[in-house]
Structures are given as C-alpha cells and as structure tokens.
C-alpha positions, 0 to 999 in steps of 0.5 A: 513498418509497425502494424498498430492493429497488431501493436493494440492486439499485443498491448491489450494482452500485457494489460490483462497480465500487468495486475493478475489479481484483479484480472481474476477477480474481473473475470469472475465478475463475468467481464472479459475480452473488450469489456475487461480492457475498458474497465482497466483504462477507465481505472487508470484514467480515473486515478490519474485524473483524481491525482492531477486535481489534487497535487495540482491544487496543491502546486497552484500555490507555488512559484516554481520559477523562483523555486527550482529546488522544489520543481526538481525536489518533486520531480524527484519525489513523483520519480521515486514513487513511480519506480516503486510501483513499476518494478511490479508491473514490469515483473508481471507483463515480463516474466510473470505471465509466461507468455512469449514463448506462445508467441513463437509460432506466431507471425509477430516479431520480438520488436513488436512483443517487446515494444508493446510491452514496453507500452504498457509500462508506459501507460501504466506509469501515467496515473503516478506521474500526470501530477507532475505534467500538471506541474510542468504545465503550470511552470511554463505558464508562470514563465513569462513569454513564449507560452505556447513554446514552453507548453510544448517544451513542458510536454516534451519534458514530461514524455522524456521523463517518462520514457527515462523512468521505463528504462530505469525501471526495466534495469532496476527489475532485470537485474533483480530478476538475475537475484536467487534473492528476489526469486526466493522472496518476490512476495516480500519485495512487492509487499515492501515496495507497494507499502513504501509507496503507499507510505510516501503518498500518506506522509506527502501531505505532511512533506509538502505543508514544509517544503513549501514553506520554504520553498525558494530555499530547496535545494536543487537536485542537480540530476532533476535540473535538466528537465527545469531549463528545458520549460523555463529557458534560461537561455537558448544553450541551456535549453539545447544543453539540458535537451541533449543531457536528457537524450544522452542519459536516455541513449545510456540507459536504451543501450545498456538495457538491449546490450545487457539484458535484452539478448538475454531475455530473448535467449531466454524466450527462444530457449524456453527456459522459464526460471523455477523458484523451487520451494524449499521443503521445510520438515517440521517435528509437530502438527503446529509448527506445519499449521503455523507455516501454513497459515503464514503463506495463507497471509503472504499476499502483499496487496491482502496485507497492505490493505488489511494494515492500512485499514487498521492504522487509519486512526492511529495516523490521524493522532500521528499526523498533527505531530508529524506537521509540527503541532504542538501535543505535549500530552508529558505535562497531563497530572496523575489522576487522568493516568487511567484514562489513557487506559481508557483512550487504549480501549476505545481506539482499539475497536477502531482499529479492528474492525470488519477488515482486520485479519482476525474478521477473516482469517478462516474465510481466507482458507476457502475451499481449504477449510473442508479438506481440513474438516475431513482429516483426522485432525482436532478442528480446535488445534487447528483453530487455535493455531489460527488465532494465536497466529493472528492475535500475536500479530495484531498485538504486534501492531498494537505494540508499534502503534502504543510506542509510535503515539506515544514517541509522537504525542509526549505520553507521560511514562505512566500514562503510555503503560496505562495506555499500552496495557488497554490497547494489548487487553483490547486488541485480545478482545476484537480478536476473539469477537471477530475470530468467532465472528468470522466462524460463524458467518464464515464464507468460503465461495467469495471472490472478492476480498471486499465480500468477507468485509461486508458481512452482515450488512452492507455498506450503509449498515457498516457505517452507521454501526460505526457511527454508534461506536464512536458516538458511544465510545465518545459519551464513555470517555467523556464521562470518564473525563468528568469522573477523573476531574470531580473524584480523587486520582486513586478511583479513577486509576484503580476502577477503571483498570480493573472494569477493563481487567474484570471485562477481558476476563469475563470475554475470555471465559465466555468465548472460552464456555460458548465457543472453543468448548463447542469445537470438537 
C-alpha cells in the first residue's frame, strides 16, 4: 500500500529539481518549501488553461467526426511537441538532480522514488497536451448518442495517452543518456529541442489556417486512429479492438522500459556511480582564442539564448508570416527607383530587432562577479572588450544575414532590392551592436538574478514601451518621407542619397564610440 503523504513528499522534491533554473531564481526571490511549490503548480495550471482556450477555440470550428485525419494529425502534432519538452524534464527529475542516492538510508523504496518521479513527468506534460483533452472533449460532443459514455471514453483516451507519451519519453531519454554524444553536448540538444518546439508553436498557426481547410481530406495516421474509435465508437469491437491495441503498445513500452533500462538505472543508483561528462581541456596558442572559448560557454545557456533570439525574430515573423499563409507578396515586380528604400526598410527593421534583449544589451552584464576578477588581472580590458564584441557582432550579423535571405525567399525581393536591403540591415546591425554594447558597459549590472532585470535597465516597463513606441512612430514618418521623396524625384537621388546618409551615418557612429569609448578603455 503507497503512502500518499510519502508519495506528495517525494513528488514535490522532483518538482523543485524538474526546471533548476527557475527554482534558483525562485529561491532568490525569497520563496521556498510550500510557497515555491504553489508558485510552480499555479504556472502550469496557468499555461495549460491559457492553452486549452486557444487551440480550443480554434477546434470549435472543426468537425472532427467527418474529419479523422485531423483528429489523428493533432494527436500527432500535440505528441510530437510534448516528447520535445519531456526529454528535459525527465533529464532533470532523473538524473540531473542527483539526488536518489540521498534516498538510500532513508525508509522509502525505489517503487516509490520511481513512481513519483514518474508523476511529475506526468503533470508536467498536462499544460502541452490539455488541448487535446479539449479536443477529445469536443469529439464525443459532436458524436451523436451516448454523450456522458463517450465523455468518459475521451478521458479515458486522454490519460492512456498521456501515460503512452511518459514512457515514450523515458525510452527516448534513457536511451540518450547511454549516448557519449548526448553527455558531451547536453546543452545543445535541450537548446535544439526547446527551440524545435517553440518553433512548432510559432508556425502552428499558419498549419493549422490549411489544414483546416481541408480538413475531410487529411489523411489518417494510422498509429493515432486507435484513440479516435475509442470517443467515436464505430462500433463495439472496434472500440474493445482499439482499447486493447492502446494497452498492448502501453504494456510493450511499460515492460521494455523496467527490462531494459530500469535495472540499470537502479544499479546505478545502489552503485552510486553518477556518470562524469569530463570536460575536455582545450590548449590554446593565444589570449583571444581562450576569451573567445569563454565568452561562447558565457553564451551556452539553451533557455538565455532562446529567449534572446525569439526576442530578435519577432518582427521579422510578422513580415514572414503572411507569406507562409499564402498571401500574395510579390514585392519582384517593385520598379528601380524604390531600390533605396529597402535600404531603408534594412535600417529601420534592425533597431526592432535589437533592442534592450539582444546579446549585444547584455553580454558584459552576463559576466557577473567574473567581470572584477578580469579587472584584476593583468590583462588589457580593452582586448577583453573587443573579443567580447567582435564575438557578439558576428553572431547578430550572422542572424541578420538569415533574416535578409529568409525575407527575401519569402516576399520576392527584386535582386537589387534584397542587396540594397542587405547592405542596410548588416550597417545597422553593426550600429545597435556598438550603441548597446557601450550601452551595456556603462549601465552595467553585475549582482542581477533575473535575466529579465539587465532588460529593463533605465526604466521599467512603461518606460520601454513608450521608447518603443517613439521608435516606430519616428521610423514610420522617415520611411514615409522617403517614400514620397523616391515617387516625386529621379531614381538616381534616391538610390544614391540614401545609401550614402546611411553610409556617412555608420562611419560617423563608428568613429565617435571609436574617440568616446574604446579610446577611454585602458
């Protein structure tokens, strides 16, 4: 017989060690014991009701009855997404946090640490999957008959689903953790993993406007069809058959994982044997090849650099998307005399893109405490600086590159038009880099806990949105004038002025940070 006072014990300790980052920052908060685990479930309830609503009013416009392709095509998606963003939770609550052996001389047993642990796998994949109960939900309604059978036959659908996506989850990560691969580079998996995801979520939109469109001519996806039968009951041996296929591949899963992996794991845990990812020493001949190695790690935080390049490919996305939902931009057929406003369109988007959150407003601050110990040696601060930034530069410009190809694959840009463009996206992407990397410097912040404190520097959060505010509405009375300018004067004025304004611009910005700045740096 379980305990459940021992059970809630065991599962609030995985739930502290499921996301250690933003238990730290928590902690730092001065919140801990009840009050963190509160804060945690009131999250996840939050993000999957949030969720629910959403895709559940995009599904109330569906007829899942007629349409069993998308009914299985969702399932499928929504499964995809949530064995993405468990394989992290699972690391995390299984072997990251290093904390079974603790329990060893304590009166639990390994049933109990597995199942809670299992548990909170389990709660933490509801916020991803609740659209999906909605959308069962929403199945059994439109079914005729039966109503209440088929709301339990829905709920039942959604646990065994659930419980399917946990066990697949625990293979797919044991067996990675066996991977020298996956203990070498764990960073860039979970960055790979939770930008694939977040990448999924964005372009969902844009899947499901033509999906839905034909919607009564998805194709099923047989591997999702069991879970179908059992809401709509075809028929009663359909519904028995599809029951007992569901359990059959739950059973295969359940008994692979504790044959395969399972005794392992538990000699592991007897053992104490922790594995030891043992960094490899890298000699380098020169002081910039060791600062540029550190200011990569500096940047190796998967969720520090989803969050900075989400951030900076926000209103490229809104060009993007009404490309990627069929609309018609064919910008190919634009004449030669507006070839120097999307010169312009380059600089005024770039400004948009690195903001307060790029890494250029925050790479010195990310060093912390690291910065005095810097200081200290004797060592030039300005090498150091400029290692920084040339690091930081090439990478946005990097992204700024993509952003200029991807824009212009999508919108048609006329070949002059896209180099025109390019050139003002790279010249200002090289100014916000300077501004914000001095900017950084002399508002720097050392002692921070949250990211989220180096953005709102200089003000708070109604003091950012009105700066962005000025921006666009000054960057929208330039391009208008401009606009205007191109359509009343010759093509050669306008294609000449303003690449070189914007020239005599990145020139004067280089040598004034140049004079006031690195000149200052000792």
């Amino acid at each position: 017989m379980i305990d459940l006072h021992r059970l809630w014990a065991l599962i609030k300790v995985s739930l502290i060690y499921r996301q250690p980052e933003l238990t730290l920052r928590e902690r730092k908060n001065h919140k801990s014991g009840d009050q963190l685990i509160k804060k945690f479930l009131l999250m996840d309830l939050g993000s999957g009701a949030l969720l629910a609503v959403v895709f559940g009013w995009i599904f109330l416009a569906s007829d899942f009855i007629r349409s069993p392709g998308l009914f299985t095509l969702m399932v499928v998606w929504f499964g995809v997404v949530t064995i993405s963003q468990e394989i992290m939770f699972i690391y995390n609550i299984f072997f990251d946090s290093r904390d079974l052996n603790a329990y060893l001389p304590l009166p639990f047993k390994m049933s109990e640490l597995f199942l809670a642990k299992m548990l909170t796998v389990f709660w933490s994949t509801l916020p991803v999957t609740l659209p999906l109960y909605v959308m069962m939900l929403l199945t059994a309604w439109q079914a005729q008959g039966f109503f209440w059978l088929r709301v339990l036959a829905a709920s039942l659908a959604y646990l065994l689903l659930v419980i399917l996506l946990c066990l697949l989850g625990n293979l797919l990560v044991f067996s990675l953790t066996r991977s020298k691969f996956f203990q070498h580079h764990k960073k860039i998996i979970t960055f790979v993993l939770l930008g694939f995801s977040m990448v999924i979520i964005v372009f969902s939109y844009a899947l499901f406007k033509d999906v839905f469109k034909v919607a009564e001519h998805v194709k099923v996806i047989a591997i999702a069809l069991p879970f179908y039968k059992l809401i709509v009951m075809p028929s009663w041996q359909a519904v028995i058959f599809s029951l007992l296929e569901i359990l059959g591949v739950i059973g295969i899963l359940g008994w692979g994982l504790s044959k395969l992996f399972l005794r392992d794991l538990n000699a592991q845990l007897m053992s104490d044997k922790v594995t030891k990812v043992v960094k490899k020493h890298h000699e380098f001949n020169n002081l910039d090849r060791v600062l540029q190695h550190y200011n990569i790690r500096l940047l190796s935080d998967p969720t520090l650099l989803l969050q900075v390049i989400l951030g900076s490919l926000m209103i490229p996305l809104m060009f993007m998307l009404p490309g990627l939902w069929g609309q018609n931009l064919a910008l190919q057929n634009i004449t030669g005399r507006y070839y120097g406003i999307f010169l312009l369109v380059g600089v005024c988007l770039t400004p948009l893109m690195y903001g307060i959150t790029s890494l250029g407003a925050i790479i010195i601050s990310l060093d912390r405490e690291n910065l005095y110990f810097i200081e200290s040696l004797p060592l030039s601060l300005k090498r150091y600086l400029k290692n920084k930034f040339k690091i930081v530069c090439w990478l946005q410009m990097s992204l700024s590159f993509v952003v200029a190809v991807s824009l212009g694959i999508i919108t048609h840009f006329p070949w002059w038009g896209w180099v025109y463009f390019l050139i003002g996206i790279l010249s200002a992407t090289y100014v916000c880099t300077i501004y914000f990397f001095v900017r950084d410097w002399r508002k720097r912040y050392l002692e921070w806990v949250d990211i989220s404190q180096l953005f709102t520097r200089g003000g708070g959060q109604i003091v950012l949105f009105l700066q962005g505010a000025v921006l666009l509405l000054v960057e929208g009375i330039i391009m208008g004038i401009a606009i205007f300018l191109a359509t009343v004067l010759p093509a050669w004025v306008t294609n000449t002025v303003i690449p070189l304004v914007i020239l005599g611009v990145t020139i004067w910005c280089h040598g004034y940070y140049r004079k006031t700045f690195w000149q200052q740096i000792e």
